[in-house]
C-alpha positions in Angstrom: 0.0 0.0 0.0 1.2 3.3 -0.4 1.2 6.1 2.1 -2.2 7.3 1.1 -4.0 4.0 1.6 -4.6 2.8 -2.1 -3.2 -0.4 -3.7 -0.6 -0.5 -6.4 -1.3 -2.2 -9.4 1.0 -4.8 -8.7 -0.7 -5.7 -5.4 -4.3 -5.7 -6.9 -3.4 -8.5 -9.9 -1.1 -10.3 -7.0 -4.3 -10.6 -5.4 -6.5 -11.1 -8.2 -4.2 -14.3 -9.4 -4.3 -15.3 -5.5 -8.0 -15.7 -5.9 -8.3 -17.1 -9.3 -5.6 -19.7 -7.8 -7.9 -20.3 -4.8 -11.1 -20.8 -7.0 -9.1 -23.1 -9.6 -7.9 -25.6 -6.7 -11.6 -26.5 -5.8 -12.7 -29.4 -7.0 -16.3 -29.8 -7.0 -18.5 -33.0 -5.8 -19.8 -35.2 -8.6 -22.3 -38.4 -8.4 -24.5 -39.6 -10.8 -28.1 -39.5 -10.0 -29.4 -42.3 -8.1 -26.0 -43.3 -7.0 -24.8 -43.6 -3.4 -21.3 -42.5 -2.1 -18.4 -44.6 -2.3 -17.8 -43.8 1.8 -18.1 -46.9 3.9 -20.3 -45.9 7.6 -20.8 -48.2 10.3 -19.3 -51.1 8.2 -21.2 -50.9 5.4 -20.9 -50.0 2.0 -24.3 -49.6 0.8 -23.2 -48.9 -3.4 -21.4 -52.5 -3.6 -23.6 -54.7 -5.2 -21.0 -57.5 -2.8 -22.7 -56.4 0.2 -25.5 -57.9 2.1 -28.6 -55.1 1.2 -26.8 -53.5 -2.1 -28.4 -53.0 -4.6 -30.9 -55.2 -6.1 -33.7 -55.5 -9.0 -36.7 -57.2 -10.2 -39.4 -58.3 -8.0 -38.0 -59.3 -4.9 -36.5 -55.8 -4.3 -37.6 -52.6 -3.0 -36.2 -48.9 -4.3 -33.3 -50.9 -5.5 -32.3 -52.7 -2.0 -33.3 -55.9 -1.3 -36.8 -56.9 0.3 -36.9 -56.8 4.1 -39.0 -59.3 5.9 -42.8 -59.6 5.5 -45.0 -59.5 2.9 -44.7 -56.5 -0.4 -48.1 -54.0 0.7 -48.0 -52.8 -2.8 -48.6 -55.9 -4.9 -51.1 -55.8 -7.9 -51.0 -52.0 -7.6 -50.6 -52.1 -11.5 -53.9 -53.7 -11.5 -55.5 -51.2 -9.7 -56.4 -48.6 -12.7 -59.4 -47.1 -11.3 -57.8 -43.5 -10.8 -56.5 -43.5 -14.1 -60.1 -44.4 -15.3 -61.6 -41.7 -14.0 -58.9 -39.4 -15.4 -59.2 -41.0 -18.8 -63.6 -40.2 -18.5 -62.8 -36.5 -17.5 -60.0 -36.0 -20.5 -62.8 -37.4 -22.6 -65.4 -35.3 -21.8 -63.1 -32.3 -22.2 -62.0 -33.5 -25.5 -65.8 -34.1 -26.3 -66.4 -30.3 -25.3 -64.9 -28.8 -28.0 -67.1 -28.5 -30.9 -68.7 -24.9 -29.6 -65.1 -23.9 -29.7 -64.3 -25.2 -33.3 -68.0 -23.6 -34.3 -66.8 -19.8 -32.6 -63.2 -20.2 -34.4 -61.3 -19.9 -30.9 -58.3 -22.0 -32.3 -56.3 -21.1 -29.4 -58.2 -22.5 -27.0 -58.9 -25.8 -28.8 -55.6 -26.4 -29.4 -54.5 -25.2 -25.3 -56.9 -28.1 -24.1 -55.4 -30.6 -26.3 -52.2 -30.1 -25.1 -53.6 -29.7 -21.4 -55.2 -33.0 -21.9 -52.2 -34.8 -23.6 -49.8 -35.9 -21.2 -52.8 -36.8 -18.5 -54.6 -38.6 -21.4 -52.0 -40.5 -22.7 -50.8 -42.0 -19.3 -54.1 -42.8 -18.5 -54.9 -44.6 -21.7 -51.4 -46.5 -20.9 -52.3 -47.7 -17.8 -55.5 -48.9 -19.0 -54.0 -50.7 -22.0 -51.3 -52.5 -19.3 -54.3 -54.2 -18.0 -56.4 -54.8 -21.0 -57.0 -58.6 -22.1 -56.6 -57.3 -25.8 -53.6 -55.6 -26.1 -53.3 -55.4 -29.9 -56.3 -53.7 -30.6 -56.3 -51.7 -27.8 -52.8 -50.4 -28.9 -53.8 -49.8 -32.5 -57.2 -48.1 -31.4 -54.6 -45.8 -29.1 -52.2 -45.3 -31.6 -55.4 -44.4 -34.2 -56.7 -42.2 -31.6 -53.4 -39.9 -31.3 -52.8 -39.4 -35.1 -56.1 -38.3 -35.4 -55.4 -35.6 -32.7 -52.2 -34.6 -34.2 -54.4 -33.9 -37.4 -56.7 -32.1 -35.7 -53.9 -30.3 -34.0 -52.5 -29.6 -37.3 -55.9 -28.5 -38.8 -56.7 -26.0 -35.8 -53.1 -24.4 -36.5 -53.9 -23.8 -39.9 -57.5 -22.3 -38.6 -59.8 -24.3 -41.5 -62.7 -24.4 -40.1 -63.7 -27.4 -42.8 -60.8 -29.4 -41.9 -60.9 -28.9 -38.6 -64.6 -30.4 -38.2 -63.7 -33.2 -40.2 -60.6 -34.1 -38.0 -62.6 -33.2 -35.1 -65.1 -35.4 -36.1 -62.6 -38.5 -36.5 -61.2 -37.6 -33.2 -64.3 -38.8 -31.7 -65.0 -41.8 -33.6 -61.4 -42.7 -32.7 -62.3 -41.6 -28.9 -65.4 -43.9 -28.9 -64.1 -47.1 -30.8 -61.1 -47.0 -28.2 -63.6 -46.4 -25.6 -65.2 -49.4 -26.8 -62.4 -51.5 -26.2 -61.4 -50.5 -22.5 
């Protein structure tokens, strides 16, 4: 410092270097997700798959570890689609909705409710077609059913009303046939 109290150049880049040295010696933390740390408590090292406990997979196993004593509580829970049924009846309805929309030419909101609908639709309709006894047609009415909303889709972005009835009009019968089926 100089007798007035201010820095030299010299002293500010020796401490500027000092800090960019401090900042460059820090190595940061890495894992990948859903991996535990390679540290060893109590004995145990929970990331070997050699260890009693490690990781594990397939039925028998819980959140990756191996099953504990007593029964699974969550068995059949697949099965159990009755949530996913309800959700799949209210996306319908919404879908089903639409025609006054399509009649007033409000092609934003048409197209906002499909995608609201998409992602809760689709999982639904997966859930349901896990269970189904007729998987083929089930997936074929599915996959029928989506290409006829991505038409639609398409139809409402280009804001023909002609079109758009017509897709809208196969989106149904593509809603009821796989309707039909679950």
């Amino acid at each position: 410092m100089t007798a007035d109290g201010s820095s030299t150049r010299r002293e500010l880049f020796a401490n500027a270097a000092a800090a960019m040295l401090g900042v460059a010696a820090v190595d940061s933390a890495s894992a990948k997700a859903g991996q535990f740390g390679k540290i060893g408590i109590f004995g145990t090292d929970l990331s070997s798959p050699y260890q009693e406990g490690g990781p594990k997979a397939g039925p028998e196993s819980t959140y990756g570890y191996a099953k504990s004593e007593g029964p699974i509580l969550a068995t059949g829970y697949a099965s159990d689609v009755d949530r996913e049924k309800a959700s799949f009846v209210e996306s319908s309805k919404r879908i089903a909705s639409l025609q006054p929309k399509i009649d007033s030419k409000t092609w934003w909101f048409v197209r906002d409710e499909l995608r609201i609908q998409a992602y809760t639709m689709r999982s639904s309709m997966a859930a349901l077609n896990a269970v189904n006894s007729d998987k083929a047609a089930v997936t074929k009415a599915y996959k029928k059913f989506w290409s006829e909303i991505e038409s639609f889709d398409l139809a409402c972005s280009k804001k023909e009303p002609a079109l758009a009835q017509k897709e809208y009009g196969d989106v149904l019968a593509a809603l009821k046939a796989y309707t039909d089926l679950v």
